[in-house]
N, C-alpha and C positions, 0 to 999 in steps of 0.2 A: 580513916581519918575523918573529922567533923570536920563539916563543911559551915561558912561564916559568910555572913554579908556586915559590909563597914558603911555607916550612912556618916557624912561629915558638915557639920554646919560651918561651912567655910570662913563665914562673914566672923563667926566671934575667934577663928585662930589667929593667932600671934606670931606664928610661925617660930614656933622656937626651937623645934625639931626633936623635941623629948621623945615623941611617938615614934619617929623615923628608925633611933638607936635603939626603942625595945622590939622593934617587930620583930620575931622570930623566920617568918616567912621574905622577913625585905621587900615587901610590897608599897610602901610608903615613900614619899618622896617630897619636897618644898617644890612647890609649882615654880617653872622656872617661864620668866616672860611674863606672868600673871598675878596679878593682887587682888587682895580684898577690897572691901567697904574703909576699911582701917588702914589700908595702904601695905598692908601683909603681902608676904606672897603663903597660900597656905599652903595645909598638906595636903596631899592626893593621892589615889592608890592608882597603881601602876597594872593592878594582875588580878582584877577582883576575885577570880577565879578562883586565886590562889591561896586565897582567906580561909583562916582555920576558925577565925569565931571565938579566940584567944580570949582578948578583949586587955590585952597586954596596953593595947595604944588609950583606951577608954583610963584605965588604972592611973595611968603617969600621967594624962591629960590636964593640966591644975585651969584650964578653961571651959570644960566637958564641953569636946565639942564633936565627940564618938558616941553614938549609938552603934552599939555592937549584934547583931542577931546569930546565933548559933543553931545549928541543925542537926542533929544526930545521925550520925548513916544509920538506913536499916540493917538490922539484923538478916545474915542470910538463912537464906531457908536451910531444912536438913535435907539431903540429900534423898529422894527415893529411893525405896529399897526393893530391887526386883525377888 
């Protein structure tokens, strides 16, 4: 599985939570306790971990305010052959 890093510019989200309902992974979340510059509270990732590098949240974003990075896994080696 490819691995993903999600960078979030907090200050321009609206909090509207379009990103939260496409993740596939559910790593997304409305900061709860916490606002923006805007008086938002925004989104945040819960499992960075667990980020596939979709870019599902980026897509639906109508504020872009996902930078998405994907990674490829390496390929495994072939096995040596005695």
């Amino acid at each position: 599985m490819a691995k993903g890093m999600v960078i979030i510019d907090e200050d321009r989200c609206k909090g509207c939570g379009l990103c939260v309902s496409v993740c596939p992974v559910h790593i997304l979340r409305l900061a709860e306790g916490r606002f923006n510059a805007k008086g938002y509270r925004p989104v945040e990732v819960t499992d960075p971990e667990a980020c596939t590098g979709c870019a599902m949240c980026a897509t639906i974003c109508p504020d872009v305010v996902f930078t998405v990075y994907r990674r490829r896994r390496q390929p495994r080696q072939a096995a040596a052959t005695a």
